[in-house]
C-alpha positions in Angstrom: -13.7 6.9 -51.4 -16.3 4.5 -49.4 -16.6 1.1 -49.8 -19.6 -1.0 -49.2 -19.2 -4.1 -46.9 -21.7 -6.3 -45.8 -24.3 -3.6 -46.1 -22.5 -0.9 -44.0 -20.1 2.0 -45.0 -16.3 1.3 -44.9 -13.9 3.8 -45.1 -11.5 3.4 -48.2 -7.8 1.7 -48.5 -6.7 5.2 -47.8 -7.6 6.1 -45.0 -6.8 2.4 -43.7 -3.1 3.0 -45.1 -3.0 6.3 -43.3 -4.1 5.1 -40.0 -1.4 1.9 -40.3 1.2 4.4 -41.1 0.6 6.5 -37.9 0.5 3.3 -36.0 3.9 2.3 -37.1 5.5 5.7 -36.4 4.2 5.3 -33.1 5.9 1.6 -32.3 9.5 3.4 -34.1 8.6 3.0 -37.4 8.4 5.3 -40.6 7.3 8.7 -39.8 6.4 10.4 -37.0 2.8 11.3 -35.6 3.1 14.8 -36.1 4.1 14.3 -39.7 0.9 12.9 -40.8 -1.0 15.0 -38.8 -2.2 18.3 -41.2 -1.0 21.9 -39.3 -4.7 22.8 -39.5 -5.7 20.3 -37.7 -3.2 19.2 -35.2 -3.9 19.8 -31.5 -1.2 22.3 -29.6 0.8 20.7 -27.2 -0.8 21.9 -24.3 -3.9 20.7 -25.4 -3.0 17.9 -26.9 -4.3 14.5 -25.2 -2.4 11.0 -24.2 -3.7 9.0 -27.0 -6.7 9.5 -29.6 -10.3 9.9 -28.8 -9.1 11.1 -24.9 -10.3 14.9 -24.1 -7.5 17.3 -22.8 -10.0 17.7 -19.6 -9.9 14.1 -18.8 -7.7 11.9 -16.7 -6.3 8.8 -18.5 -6.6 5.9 -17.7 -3.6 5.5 -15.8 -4.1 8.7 -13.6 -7.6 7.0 -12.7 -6.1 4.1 -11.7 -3.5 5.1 -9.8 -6.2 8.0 -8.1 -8.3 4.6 -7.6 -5.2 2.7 -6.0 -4.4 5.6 -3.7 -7.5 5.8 -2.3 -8.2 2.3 -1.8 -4.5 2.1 0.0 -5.6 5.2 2.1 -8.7 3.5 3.1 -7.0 -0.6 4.0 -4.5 1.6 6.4 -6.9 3.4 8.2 -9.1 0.7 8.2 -6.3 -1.6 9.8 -4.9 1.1 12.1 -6.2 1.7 15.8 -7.5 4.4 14.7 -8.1 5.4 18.1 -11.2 4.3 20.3 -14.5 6.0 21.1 -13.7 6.4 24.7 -10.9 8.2 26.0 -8.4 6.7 29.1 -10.4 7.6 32.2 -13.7 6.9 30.9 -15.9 5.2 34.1 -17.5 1.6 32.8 -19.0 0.7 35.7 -18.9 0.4 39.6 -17.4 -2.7 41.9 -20.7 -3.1 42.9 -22.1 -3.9 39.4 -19.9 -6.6 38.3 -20.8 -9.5 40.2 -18.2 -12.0 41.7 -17.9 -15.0 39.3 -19.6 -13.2 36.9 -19.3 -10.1 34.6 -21.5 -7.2 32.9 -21.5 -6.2 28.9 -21.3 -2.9 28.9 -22.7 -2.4 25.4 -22.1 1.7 24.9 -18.0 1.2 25.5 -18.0 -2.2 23.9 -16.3 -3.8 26.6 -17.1 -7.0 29.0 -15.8 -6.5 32.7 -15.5 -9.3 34.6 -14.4 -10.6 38.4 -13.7 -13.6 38.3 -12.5 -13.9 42.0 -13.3 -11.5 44.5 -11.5 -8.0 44.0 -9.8 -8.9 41.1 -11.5 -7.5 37.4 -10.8 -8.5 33.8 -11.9 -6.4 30.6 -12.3 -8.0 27.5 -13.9 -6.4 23.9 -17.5 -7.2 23.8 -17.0 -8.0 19.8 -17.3 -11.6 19.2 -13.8 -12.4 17.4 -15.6 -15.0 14.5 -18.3 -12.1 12.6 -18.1 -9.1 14.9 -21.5 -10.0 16.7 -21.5 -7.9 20.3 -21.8 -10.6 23.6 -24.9 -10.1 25.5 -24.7 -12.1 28.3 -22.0 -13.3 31.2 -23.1 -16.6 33.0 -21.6 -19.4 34.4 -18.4 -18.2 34.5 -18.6 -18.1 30.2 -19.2 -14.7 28.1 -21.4 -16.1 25.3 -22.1 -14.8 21.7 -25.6 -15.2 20.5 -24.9 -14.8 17.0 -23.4 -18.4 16.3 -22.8 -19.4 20.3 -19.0 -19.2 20.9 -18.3 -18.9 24.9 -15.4 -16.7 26.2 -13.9 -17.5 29.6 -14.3 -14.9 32.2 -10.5 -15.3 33.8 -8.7 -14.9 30.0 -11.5 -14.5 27.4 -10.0 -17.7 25.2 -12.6 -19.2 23.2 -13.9 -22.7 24.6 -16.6 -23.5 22.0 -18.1 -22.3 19.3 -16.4 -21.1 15.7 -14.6 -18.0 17.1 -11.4 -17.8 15.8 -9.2 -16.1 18.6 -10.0 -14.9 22.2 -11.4 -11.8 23.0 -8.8 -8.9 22.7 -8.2 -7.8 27.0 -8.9 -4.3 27.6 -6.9 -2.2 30.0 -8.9 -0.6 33.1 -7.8 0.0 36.6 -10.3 0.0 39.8 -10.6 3.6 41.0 -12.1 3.7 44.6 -15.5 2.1 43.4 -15.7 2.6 39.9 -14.1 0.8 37.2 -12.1 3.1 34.3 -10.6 2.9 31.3 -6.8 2.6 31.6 
């Protein structure tokens, strides 16, 4: 039986009784779920799904969820993790003769800034700016400056000495080869 309300079809106390009955036997109640359930029409066990309206072939909610933490977990760690760099130990950056005393070179394609600040002795640093990832682009006056939002990076340590830069730039390891500098 159908009752009207407010100009659209209800379904009848009935049915209304029967679904509050199954709700109850669900929270410990009266009867069970399977009780109510006609053997017609009741769904095996191995097809059966987690709750009501869900289809056998889909996740629930909770599988997604945890599928969707995973993931995201899987992603933060490897995001976080050295994850190795582009160029292997004993990659050549440059020779002696190109880094100039007092001065330094970006070396854009390894992402590195080498520097001598005194004669013979060189200093690596990452050429990513430590405030918004911006790469350096220029080594002057004893300063590695950012254009992006114009921190300056001494040559001798990379610590920041003005700009909004957070922290210095990170020191990269090489070692002088004859006349070339390498990767360490």
């Amino acid at each position: 039986m159908r009752t009207a309300v407010r100009g659209s079809w209800f379904p009848g106390r009935s049915v209304l009784r029967r679904g509050a009955r199954r709700a109850r036997a669900k929270l410990g109640g009266m009867e069970s779920p399977e009780s109510l359930e006609s053997p017609e029409t009741s769904p095996t066990p191995s097809e059966a799904p987690a709750h009501p309206g869900a289809s056998p072939r889909c996740p629930s909610r909770r599988t997604a969820l945890a599928a969707a933490g995973a993931l995201g977990a899987a992603a933060l760690v490897a995001g976080c993790s050295g994850g190795g760099s582009d160029d292997e130990s004993g990659a050549q950056l440059a020779r002696v003769s190109d880094i100039p005393v007092g001065g330094g070179k970006v070396l854009k394609d390894h992402k590195v800034v080498v520097t001598q600040p005194v004669a013979g002795e060189f200093k690596a640093f990452s050429a990513v700016c430590t405030h918004q990832g911006c790469t350096v682009t220029r080594v002057a006056n004893g300063m590695i400056e950012c254009p992006c939002h114009g921190s300056r990076f001494r040559i001798t340590d990379g610590v920041m000495t003005s700009g909004p830069a957070p922290r210095p730039l990170p020191a990269e390891e090489i070692k002088v080869t004859g006349d070339t500098i390498v990767r360490a």
